[in-house]
TORBA-832698 format. One record per residue: residue number from 1; residue in three letters; x, y, z of N, C-alpha, C, O in turn. Coordinates in steps of 0.2 Angstrom, whole numbers, always signed. Last residue first. Example, Ala and Ser with C-alpha at 12.3 -4.5 7.8 and 13.67 -1.06 7.14 Angstrom:
REM TORBA-832698
+-----+-----+-------+-------+-------+-------+-------+-------+-------+-------+-------+-------+-------+-------+
!   i !  aa !   n.u !   n.v !   n.w !  ca.u !  ca.v !  ca.w !   c.u !   c.v !   c.w !   o.u !   o.v !   o.w !
+-----+-----+-------+-------+-------+-------+-------+-------+-------+-------+-------+-------+-------+-------+
!   2 ! Ser !   +64 !   -11 !   +35 !   +68 !    -5 !   +36 !   +64 !    +0 !   +39 !   +67 !    +6 !   +40 !
!   1 ! Ala !   +66 !   -28 !   +39 !   +62 !   -22 !   +39 !   +66 !   -16 !   +39 !   +71 !   -17 !   +42 !
+-----+-----+-------+-------+-------+-------+-------+-------+-------+-------+-------+-------+-------+-------+
***
This chain:
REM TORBA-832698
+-----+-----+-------+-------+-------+-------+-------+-------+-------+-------+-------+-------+-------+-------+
!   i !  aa !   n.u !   n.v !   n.w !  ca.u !  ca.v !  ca.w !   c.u !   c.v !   c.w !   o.u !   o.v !   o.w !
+-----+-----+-------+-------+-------+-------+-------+-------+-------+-------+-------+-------+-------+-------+
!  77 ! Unk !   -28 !   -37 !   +21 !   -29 !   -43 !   +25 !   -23 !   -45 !   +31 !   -23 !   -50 !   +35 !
!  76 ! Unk !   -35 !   -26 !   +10 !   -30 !   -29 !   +16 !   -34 !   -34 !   +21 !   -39 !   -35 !   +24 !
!  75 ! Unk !   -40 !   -21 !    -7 !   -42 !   -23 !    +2 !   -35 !   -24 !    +4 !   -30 !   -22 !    +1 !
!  74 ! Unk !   -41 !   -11 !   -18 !   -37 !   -12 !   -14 !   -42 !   -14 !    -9 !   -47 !   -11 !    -7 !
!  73 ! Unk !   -48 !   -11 !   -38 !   -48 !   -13 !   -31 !   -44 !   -16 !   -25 !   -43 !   -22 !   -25 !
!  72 ! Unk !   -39 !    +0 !   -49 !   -39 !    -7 !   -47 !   -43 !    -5 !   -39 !   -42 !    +0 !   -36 !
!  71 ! Unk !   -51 !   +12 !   -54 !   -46 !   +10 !   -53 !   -45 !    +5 !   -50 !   -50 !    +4 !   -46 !
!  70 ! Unk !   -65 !   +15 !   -57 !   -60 !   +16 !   -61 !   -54 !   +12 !   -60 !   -50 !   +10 !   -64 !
!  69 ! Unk !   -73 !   +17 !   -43 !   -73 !   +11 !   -48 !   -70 !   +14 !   -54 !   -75 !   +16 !   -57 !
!  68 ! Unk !   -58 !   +23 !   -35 !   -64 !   +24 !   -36 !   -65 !   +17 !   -41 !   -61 !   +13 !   -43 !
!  67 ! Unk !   -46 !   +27 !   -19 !   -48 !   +23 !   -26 !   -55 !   +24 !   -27 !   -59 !   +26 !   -23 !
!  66 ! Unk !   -44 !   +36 !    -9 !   -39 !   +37 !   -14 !   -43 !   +34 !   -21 !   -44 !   +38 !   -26 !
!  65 ! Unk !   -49 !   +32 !    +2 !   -51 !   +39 !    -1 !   -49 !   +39 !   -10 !   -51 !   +42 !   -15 !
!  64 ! Unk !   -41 !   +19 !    +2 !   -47 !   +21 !    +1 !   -52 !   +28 !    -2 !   -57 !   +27 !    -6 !
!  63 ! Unk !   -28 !   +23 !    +5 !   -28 !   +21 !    -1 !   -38 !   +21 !    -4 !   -40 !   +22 !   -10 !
!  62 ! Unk !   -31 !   +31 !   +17 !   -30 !   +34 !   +11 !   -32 !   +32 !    +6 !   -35 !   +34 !    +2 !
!  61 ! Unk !   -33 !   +19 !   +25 !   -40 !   +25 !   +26 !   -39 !   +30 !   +19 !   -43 !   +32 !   +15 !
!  60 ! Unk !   -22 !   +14 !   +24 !   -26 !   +12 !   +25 !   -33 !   +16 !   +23 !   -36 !   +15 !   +18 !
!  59 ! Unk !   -13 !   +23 !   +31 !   -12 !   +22 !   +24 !   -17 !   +21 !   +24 !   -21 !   +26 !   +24 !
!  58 ! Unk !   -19 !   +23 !   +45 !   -17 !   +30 !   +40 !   -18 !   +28 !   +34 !   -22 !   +30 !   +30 !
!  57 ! Unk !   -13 !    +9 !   +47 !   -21 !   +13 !   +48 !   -20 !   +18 !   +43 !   -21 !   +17 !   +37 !
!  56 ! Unk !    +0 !   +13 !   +48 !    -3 !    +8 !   +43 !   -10 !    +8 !   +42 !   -13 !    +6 !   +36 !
!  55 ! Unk !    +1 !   +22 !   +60 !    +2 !   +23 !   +51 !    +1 !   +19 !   +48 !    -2 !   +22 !   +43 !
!  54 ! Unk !    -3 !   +14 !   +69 !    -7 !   +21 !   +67 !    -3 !   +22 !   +60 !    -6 !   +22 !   +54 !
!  53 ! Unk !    +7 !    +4 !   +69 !    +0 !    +2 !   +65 !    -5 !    +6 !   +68 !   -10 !    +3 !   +70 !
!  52 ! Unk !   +20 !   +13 !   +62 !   +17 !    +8 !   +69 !   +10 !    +7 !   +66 !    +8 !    +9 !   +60 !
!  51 ! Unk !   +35 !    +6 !   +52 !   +29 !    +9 !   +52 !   +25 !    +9 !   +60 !   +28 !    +5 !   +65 !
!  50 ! Unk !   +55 !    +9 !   +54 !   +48 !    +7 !   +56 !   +41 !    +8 !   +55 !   +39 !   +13 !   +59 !
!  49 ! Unk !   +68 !   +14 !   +48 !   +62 !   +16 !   +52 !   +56 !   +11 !   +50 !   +54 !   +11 !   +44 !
!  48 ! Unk !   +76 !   +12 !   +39 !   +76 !    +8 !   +44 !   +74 !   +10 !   +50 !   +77 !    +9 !   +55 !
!  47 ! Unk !   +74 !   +16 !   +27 !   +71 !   +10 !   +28 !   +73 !    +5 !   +34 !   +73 !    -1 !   +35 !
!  46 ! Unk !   +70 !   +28 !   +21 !   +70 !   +27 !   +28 !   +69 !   +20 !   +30 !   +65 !   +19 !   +34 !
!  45 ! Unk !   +73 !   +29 !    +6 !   +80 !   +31 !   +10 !   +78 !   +30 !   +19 !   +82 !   +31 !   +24 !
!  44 ! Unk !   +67 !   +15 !    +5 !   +75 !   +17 !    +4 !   +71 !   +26 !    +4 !   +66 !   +27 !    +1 !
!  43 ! Unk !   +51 !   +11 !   +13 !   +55 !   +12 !    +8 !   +63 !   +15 !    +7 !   +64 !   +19 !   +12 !
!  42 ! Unk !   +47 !    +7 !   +31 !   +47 !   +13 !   +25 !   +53 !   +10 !   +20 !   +57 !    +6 !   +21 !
!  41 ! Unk !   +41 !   -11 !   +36 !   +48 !    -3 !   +36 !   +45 !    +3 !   +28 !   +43 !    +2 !   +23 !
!  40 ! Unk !   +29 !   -17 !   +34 !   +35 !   -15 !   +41 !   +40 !   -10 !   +41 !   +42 !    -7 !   +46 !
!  39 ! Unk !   +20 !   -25 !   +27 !   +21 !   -17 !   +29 !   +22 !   -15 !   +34 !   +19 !   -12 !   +38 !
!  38 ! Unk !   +15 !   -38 !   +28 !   +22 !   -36 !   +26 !   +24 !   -28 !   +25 !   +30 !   -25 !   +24 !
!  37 ! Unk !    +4 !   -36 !   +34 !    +9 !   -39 !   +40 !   +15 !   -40 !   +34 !   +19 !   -44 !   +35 !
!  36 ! Unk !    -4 !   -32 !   +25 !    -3 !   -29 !   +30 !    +3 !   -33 !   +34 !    +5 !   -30 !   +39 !
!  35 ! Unk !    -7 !   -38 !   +11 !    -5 !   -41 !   +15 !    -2 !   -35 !   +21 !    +4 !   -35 !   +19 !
!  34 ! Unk !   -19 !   -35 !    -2 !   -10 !   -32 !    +1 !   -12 !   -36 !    +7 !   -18 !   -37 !    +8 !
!  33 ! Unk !   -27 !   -39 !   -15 !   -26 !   -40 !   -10 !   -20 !   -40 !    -8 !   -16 !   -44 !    -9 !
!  32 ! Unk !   -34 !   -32 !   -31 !   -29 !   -34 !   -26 !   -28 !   -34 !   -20 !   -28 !   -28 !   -18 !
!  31 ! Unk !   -46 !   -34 !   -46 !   -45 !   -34 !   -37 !   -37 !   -37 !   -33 !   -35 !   -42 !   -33 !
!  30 ! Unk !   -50 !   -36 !   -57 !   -47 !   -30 !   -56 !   -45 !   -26 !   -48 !   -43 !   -21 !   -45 !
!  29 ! Unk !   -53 !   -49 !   -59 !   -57 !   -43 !   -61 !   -56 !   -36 !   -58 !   -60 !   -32 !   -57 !
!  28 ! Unk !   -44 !   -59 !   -52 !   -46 !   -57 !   -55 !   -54 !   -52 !   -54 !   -58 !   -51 !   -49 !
!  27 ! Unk !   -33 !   -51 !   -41 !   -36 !   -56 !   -42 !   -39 !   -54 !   -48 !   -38 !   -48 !   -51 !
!  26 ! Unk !   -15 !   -51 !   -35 !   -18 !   -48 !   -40 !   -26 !   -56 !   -41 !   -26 !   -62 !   -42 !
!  25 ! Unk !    -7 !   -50 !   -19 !   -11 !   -56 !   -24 !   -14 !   -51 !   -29 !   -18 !   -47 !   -26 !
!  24 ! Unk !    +6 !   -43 !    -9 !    +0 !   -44 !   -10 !    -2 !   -49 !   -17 !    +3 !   -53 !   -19 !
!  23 ! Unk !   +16 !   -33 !    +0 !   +16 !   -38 !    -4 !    +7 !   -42 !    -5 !    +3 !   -43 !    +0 !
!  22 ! Unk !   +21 !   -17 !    -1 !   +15 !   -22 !    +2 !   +15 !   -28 !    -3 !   +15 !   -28 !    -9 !
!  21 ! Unk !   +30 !    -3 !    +1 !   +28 !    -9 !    -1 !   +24 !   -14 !    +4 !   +25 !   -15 !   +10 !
!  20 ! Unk !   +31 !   +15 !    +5 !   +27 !    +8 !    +9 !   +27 !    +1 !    +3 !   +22 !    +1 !    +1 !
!  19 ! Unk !   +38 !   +29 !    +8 !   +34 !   +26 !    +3 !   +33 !   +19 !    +6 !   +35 !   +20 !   +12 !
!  18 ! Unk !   +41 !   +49 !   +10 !   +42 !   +41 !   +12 !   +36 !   +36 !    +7 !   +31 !   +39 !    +3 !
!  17 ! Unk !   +42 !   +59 !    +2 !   +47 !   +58 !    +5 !   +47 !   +48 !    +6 !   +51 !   +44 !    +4 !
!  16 ! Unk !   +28 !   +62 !    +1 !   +32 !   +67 !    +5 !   +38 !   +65 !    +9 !   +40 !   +66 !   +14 !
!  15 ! Unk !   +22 !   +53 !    -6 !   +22 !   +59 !    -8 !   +26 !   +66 !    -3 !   +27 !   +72 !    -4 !
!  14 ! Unk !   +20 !   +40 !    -2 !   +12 !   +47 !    +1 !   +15 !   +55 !    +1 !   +14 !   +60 !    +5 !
!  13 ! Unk !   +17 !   +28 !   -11 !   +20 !   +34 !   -11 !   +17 !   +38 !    -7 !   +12 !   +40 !    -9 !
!  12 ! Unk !   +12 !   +10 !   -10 !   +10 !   +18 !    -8 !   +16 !   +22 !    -7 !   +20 !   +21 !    -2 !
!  11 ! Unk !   +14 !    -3 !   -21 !   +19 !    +5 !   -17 !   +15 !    +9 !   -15 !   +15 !   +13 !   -20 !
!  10 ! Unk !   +12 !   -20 !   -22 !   +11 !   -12 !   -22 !   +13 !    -8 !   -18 !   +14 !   -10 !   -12 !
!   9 ! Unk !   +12 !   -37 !   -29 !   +15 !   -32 !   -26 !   +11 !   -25 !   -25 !    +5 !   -25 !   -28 !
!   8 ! Unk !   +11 !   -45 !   -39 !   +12 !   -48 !   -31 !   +14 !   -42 !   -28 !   +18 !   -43 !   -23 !
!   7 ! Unk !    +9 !   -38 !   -50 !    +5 !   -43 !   -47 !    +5 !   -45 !   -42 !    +0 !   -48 !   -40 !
!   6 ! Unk !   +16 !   -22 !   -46 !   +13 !   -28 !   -51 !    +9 !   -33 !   -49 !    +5 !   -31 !   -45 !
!   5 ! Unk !   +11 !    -3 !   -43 !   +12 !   -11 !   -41 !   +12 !   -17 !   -47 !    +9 !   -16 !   -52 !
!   4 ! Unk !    +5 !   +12 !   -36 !   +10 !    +7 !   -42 !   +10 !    +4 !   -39 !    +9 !    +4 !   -33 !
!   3 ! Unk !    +0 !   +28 !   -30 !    +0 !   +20 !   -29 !    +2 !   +18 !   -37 !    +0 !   +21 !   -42 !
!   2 ! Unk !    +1 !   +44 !   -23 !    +3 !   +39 !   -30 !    +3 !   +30 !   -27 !    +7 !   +27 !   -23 !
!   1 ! Unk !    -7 !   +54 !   -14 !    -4 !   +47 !   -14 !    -4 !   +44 !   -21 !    -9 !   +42 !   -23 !
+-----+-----+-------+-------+-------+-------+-------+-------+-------+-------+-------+-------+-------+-------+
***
């Protein structure tokens, strides 16, 4: 999974095509908070499919796997 993002934002890539934006809050000390109820459709070219919230779990469990203390902090809310 590749993750990007700016301030108010972030992209999980999961590298097989489809991708996820989350809108979210950059906080201080290197903490970001995504907002699960803006993760509703797949990114261009599927973006008119639908996530269900087993996928959004999925991501969920990844971005975690995924991050360590080196890299920004992901919660959801």
């Amino acid at each position: 999974m590749k993750i990007t993002g700016s301030s108010s934002h972030v992209k999980f890539d999961l590298e097989n095509g489809y991708a996820v934006k989350a809108d979210g809050e950059m906080l201080v000390g290197g903490k970001f908070v995504a907002f699960k109820d803006s993760m509703k459709n797949w990114e261009s070219p599927h973006e008119n499919e639908k996530l269900s919230e087993k996928e959004i779990q999925e991501i969920i469990q990844q971005v975690k796997e995924n991050t360590n203390e080196n890299t920004v902090q992901i919660s959801f809310e």
